[in-house]
Backbone as JSON, one array per atom type, in Angstrom:
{
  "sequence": "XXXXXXXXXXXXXXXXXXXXXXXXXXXXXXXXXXXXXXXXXXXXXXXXXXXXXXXXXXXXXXXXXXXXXXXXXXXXXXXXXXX",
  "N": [[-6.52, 6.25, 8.56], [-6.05, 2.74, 7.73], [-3.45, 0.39, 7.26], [-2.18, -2.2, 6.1], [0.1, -4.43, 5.52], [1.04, -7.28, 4.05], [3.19, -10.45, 3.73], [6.47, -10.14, 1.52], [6.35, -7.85, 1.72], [5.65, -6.84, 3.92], [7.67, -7.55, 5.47], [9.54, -6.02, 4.48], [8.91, -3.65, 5.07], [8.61, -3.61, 8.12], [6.56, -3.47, 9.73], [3.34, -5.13, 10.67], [0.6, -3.84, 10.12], [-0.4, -0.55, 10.0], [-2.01, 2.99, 11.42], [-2.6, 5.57, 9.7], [-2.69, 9.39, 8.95], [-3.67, 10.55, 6.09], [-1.95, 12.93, 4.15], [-2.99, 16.24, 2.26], [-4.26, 16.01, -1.07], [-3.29, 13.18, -1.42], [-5.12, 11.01, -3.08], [-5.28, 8.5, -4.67], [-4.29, 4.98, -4.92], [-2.14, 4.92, -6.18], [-1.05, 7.51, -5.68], [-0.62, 7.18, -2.64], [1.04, 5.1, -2.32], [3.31, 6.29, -3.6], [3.82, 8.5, -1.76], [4.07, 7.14, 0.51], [6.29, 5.81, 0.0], [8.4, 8.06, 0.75], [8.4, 8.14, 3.17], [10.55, 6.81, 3.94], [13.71, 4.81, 4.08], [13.04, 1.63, 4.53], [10.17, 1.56, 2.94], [10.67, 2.62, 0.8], [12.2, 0.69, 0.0], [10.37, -1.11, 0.03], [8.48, -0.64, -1.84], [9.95, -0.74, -4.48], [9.62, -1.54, -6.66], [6.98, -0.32, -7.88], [4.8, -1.51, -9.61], [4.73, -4.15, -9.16], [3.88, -4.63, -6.48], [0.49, -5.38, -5.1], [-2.65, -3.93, -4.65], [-5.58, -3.45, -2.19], [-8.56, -2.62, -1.3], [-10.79, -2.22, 1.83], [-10.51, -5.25, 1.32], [-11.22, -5.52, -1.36], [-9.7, -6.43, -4.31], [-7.69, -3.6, -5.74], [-7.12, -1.53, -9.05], [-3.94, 0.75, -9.24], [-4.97, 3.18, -9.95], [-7.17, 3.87, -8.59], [-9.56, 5.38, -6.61], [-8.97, 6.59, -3.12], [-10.17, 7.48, -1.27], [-12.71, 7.66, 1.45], [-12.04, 4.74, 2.11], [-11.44, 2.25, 4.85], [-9.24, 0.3, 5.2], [-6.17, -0.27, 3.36], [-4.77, -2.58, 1.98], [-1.37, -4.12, 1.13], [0.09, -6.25, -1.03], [1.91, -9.02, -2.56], [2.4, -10.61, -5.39], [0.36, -12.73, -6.14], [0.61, -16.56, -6.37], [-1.7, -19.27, -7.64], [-2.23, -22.77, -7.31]],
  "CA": [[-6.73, 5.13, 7.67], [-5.13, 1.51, 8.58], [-2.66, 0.24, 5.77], [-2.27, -3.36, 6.31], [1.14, -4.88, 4.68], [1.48, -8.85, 3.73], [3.96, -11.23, 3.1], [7.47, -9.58, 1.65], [5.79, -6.3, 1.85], [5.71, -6.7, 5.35], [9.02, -7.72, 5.8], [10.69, -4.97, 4.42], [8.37, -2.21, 6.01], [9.05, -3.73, 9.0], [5.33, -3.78, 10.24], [1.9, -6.01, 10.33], [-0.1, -2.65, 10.01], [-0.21, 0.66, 10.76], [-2.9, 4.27, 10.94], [-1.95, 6.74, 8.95], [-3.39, 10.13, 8.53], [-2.92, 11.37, 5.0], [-1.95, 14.59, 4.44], [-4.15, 16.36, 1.3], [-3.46, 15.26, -2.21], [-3.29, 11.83, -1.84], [-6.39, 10.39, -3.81], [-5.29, 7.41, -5.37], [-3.2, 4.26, -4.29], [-0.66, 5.49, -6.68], [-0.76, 8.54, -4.81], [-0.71, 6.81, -1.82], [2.31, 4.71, -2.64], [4.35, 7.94, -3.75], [3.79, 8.94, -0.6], [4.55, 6.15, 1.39], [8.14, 5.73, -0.39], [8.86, 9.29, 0.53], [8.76, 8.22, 4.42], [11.93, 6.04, 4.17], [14.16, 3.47, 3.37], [12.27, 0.56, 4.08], [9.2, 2.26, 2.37], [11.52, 2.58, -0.47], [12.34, -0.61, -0.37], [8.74, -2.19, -0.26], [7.35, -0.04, -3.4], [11.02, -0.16, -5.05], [8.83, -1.54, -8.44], [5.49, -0.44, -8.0], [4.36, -2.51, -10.97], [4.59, -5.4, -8.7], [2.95, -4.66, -5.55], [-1.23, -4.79, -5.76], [-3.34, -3.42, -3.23], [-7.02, -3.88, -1.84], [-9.06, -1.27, -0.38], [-11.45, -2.81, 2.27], [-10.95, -6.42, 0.9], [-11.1, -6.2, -2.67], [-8.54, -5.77, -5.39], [-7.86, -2.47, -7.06], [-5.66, -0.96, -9.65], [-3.08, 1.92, -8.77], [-5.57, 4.43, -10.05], [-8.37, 3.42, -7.74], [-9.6, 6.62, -5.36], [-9.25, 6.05, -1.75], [-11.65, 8.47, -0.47], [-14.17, 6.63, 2.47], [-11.53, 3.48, 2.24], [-10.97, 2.38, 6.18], [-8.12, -0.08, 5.18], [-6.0, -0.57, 2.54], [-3.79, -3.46, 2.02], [-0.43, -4.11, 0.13], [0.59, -7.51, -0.89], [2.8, -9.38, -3.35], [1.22, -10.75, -6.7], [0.37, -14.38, -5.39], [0.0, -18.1, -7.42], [-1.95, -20.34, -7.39], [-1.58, -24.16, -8.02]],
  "C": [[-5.8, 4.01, 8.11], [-4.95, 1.11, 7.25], [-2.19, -0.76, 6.78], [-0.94, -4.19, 5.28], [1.45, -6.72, 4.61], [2.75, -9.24, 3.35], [5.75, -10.49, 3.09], [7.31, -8.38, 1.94], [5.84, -6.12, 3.46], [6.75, -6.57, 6.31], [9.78, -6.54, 5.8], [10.23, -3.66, 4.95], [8.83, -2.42, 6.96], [7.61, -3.79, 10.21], [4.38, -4.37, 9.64], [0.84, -4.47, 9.29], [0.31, -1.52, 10.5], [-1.29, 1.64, 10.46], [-2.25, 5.05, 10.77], [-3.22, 7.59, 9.11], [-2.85, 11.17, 7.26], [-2.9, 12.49, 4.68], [-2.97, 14.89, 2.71], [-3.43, 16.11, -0.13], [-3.37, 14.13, -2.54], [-4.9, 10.96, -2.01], [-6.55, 9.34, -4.74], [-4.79, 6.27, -4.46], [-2.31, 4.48, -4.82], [-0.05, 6.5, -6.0], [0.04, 8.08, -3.03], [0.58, 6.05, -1.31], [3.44, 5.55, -2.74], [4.81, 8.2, -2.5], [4.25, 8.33, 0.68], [6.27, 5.92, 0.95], [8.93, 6.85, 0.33], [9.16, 9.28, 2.53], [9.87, 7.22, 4.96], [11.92, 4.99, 3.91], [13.52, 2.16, 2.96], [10.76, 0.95, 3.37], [9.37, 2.07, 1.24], [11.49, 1.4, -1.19], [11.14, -1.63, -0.66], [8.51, -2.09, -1.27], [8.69, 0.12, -4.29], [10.03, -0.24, -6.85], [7.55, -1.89, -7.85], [4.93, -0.95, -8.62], [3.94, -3.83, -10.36], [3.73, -5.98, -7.49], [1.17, -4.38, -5.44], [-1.72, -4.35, -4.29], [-5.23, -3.83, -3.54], [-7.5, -3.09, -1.1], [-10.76, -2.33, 0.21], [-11.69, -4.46, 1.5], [-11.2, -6.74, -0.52], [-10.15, -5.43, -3.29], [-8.72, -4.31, -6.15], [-6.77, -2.29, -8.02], [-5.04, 0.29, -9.23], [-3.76, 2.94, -9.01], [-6.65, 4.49, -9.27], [-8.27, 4.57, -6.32], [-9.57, 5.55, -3.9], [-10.25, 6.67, -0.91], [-12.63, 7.12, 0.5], [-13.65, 5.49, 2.87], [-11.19, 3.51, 3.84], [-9.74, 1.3, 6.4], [-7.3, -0.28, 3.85], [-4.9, -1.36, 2.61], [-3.03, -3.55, 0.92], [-0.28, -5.52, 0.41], [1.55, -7.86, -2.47], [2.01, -10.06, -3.78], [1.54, -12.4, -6.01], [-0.01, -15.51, -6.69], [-0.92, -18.82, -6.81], [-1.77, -21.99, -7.78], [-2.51, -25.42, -7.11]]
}
């Protein structure tokens, strides 16, 4: 799966993107997140308040409970304005 990171999210991972292959269990983006914290610091540091970071599975918005099953990217970004 390709996990696609924006903006500060990007920063503090320390990469544009990356493919992952998830191990079994992970069936949400909450899940998915969990999981991603759990592979280090800057990981940590991206999802420190999950509350804040949204994600998008192939291009559109979901919420943290949103299955990933069949998804071929999923992106993290920081809650954006407009004006």
């Amino acid at each position: 799966m390709k996990l696609v990171y924006f903006a500060w999210v990007r920063e503090r991972v320390g990469r544009t993107d990356e493919q992952v292959a998830l191990p079994e269990g992970i069936d949400t983006v909450a899940d998915l997140v969990r999981w991603l914290k759990g592979r280090g610091e800057e990981y940590e540091y991206a999802f420190e308040n999950e509350g804040i970071v949204r994600a998008a599975i192939d291009h559109v918005h979901v919420k943290p409970e949103a299955r990933i099953a069949g998804a071929g990217e999923i992106a993290f970004f920081p809650p954006m304005t407009g004006g």
